[in-house]
N, C-alpha and C positions, 0 to 999 in steps of 0.2 A: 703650142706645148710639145714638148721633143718626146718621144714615144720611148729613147734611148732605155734599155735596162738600169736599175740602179745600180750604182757603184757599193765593193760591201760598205766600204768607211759614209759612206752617204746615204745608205737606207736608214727611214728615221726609227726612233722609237715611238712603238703605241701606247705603252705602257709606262707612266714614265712616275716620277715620284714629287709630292710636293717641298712647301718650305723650304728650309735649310739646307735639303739634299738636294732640291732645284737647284738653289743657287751654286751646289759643289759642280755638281752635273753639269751646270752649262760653264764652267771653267775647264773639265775637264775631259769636255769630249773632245772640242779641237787641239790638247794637247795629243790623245791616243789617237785621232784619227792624223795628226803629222808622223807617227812613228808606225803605223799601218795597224794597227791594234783599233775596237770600238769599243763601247761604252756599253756596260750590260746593264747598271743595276748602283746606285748610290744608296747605301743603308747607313743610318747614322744611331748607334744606341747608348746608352749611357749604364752597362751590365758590369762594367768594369772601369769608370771615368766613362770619359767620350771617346768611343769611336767612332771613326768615319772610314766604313768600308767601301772600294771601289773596285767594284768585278767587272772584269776585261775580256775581251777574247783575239786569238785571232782568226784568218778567215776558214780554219777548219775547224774551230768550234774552242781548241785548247789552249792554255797559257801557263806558260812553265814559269817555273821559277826564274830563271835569268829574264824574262818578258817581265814578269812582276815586278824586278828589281829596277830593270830599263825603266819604264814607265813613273815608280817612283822618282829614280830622280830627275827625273824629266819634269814632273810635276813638282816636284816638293817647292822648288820655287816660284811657280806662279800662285801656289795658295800661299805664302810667306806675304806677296805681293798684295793678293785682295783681300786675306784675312776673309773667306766668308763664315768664319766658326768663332764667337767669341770663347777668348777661355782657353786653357793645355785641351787637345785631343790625341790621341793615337790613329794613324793613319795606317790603311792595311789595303795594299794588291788583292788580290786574289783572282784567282781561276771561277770560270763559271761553277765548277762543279758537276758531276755526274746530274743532281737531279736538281739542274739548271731552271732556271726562270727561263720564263720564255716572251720576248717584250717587243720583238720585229715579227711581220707580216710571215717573213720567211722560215721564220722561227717552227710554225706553225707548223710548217709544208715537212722541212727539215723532219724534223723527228714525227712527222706521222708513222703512226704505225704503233708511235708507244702511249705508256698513260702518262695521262694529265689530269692536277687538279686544276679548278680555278675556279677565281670567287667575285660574283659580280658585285657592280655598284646596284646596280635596281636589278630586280627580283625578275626572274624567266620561268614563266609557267610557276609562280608561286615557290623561289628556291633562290640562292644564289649562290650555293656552293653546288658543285658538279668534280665529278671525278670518272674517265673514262677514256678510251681508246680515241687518241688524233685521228681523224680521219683526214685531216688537209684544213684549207682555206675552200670559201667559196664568197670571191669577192671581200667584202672587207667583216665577216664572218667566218667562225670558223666550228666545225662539223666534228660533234663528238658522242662516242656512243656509250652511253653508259653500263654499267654490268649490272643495276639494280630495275634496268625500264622494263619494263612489265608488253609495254605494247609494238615493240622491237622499232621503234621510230628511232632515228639521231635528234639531237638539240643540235640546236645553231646558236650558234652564241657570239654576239658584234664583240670584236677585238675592243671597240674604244668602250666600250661599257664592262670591260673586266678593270677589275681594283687589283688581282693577280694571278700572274700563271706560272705555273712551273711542273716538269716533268714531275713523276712519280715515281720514285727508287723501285727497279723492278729489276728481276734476274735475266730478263731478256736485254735491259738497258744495261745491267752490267757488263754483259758478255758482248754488247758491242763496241763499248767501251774500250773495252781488252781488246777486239779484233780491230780495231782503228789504232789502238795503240802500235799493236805489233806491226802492222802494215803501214804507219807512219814511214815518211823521209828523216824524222828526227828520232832519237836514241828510245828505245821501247822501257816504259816505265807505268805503273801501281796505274789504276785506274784514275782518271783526274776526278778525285772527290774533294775537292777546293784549295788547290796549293795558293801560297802569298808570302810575299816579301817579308823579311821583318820588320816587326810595328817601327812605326819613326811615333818619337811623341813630340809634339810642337807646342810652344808656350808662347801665343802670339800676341800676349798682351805685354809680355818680360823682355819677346823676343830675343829669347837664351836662345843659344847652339843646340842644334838637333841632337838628340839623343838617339844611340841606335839599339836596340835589346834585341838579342839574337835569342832564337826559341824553335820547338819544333811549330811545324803547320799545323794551325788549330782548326778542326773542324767546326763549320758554319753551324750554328745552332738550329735548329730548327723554331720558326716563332708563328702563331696562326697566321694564317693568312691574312688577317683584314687589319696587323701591325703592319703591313709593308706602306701602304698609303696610310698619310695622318702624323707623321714625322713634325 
């Protein structure tokens, strides 16, 4: 077994999602990972018809608008192709966003330092939601300290038995935000709180011509945690 580091486009997901959104997900990660972009997160809801959102990143964490657009059409024909959605849906890019899921090992490491929620499948010390300071990885756990523990201990919590993680909108994650922004190689811009393409909607039962609707970037809903798995 080769000891080699992982490549970013080839670190896997821990965190990954069932059904429908499996089946988009694994259509659509070897398209982002040919265009140097990976696969954050396949969310499919039906709040307004169907949509099926797909959050990308690249390897400093961000994705602009012109990334979102690349991506779609790069994609938009391989799902024409396998059809894995019956029925018209609305397809949407998007940016991880400021208070990003967190779904690779590295993820983990990356933003220690900030909060996290996240919400097991089985129950840790009688709980499965947790909310508290990253402290890192340790092995294939990960070390967090919450602000309500009484007896100043971390929890460790195994990555593969979280249902989800994602930072927690905090005024220290904003304003790092902004100092990554400004110190970027690329044009300094708003903080990334979920930019995406415009909707494409597909009707791939009719298989009518794409439609395009142009619109401002809608921010990501917030939705409880334990809708992300169960799709």
């Amino acid at each position: 077994m080769s000891d080699a580091p992982t490549s970013f486009a080839d670190e896997p997901r821990l965190i990954t999602e069932p059904g429908r959104a499996a089946r988009v997900a694994a259509l659509a990660e070897p398209v982002l990972g040919g265009l140097g972009y990976r696969l954050v997160r396949v969310r499919i809801s039906g709040a307004a018809g169907c949509t099926v959102q797909i959050m990308a990143e690249r390897p400093d964490g961000t994705m602009a608008i012109e990334d979102c657009e690349a991506v779609s059409r790069a994609l938009s024909p391989v799902l024409d192709v396998a059809d894995p959605i019956e029925g018209a849906y609305q397809l949407e890019i998007s940016s991880p966003g400021i208070d990003r899921p967190l779904v690779r090992h590295s993820d983990f490491d990356r933003y220690a330092g900030h909060v996290a929620q996240v919400e097991m499948t089985v129950p840790v010390d009688g709980r499965r939601r947790f909310r508290g300071q990253l402290l890192g990885t340790a092995g294939d756990a990960v070390r967090i300290r919450r602000g309500d523990a009484t007896d100043g201990t971390d929890d460790l919590l195994r990555i593969d038995d979280m249902m989800e993680a994602k930072l927690a909108l905090t005024d220290a994650l904003i304003s790092e935000s902004l100092r990554r922004s400004k110190h970027g190689n690329r044009e300094t811009r708003e903080p990334d709180s979920g930019k995406h393409a415009p909707h494409k909607t597909y009707d791939h039962q009719a298989r009518r011509k794409h439609q395009t609707r142009h619109g401002p970037a809608a921010q990501e809903q917030d939705q409880p945690a334990g809708q992300f798995k169960g799709d």
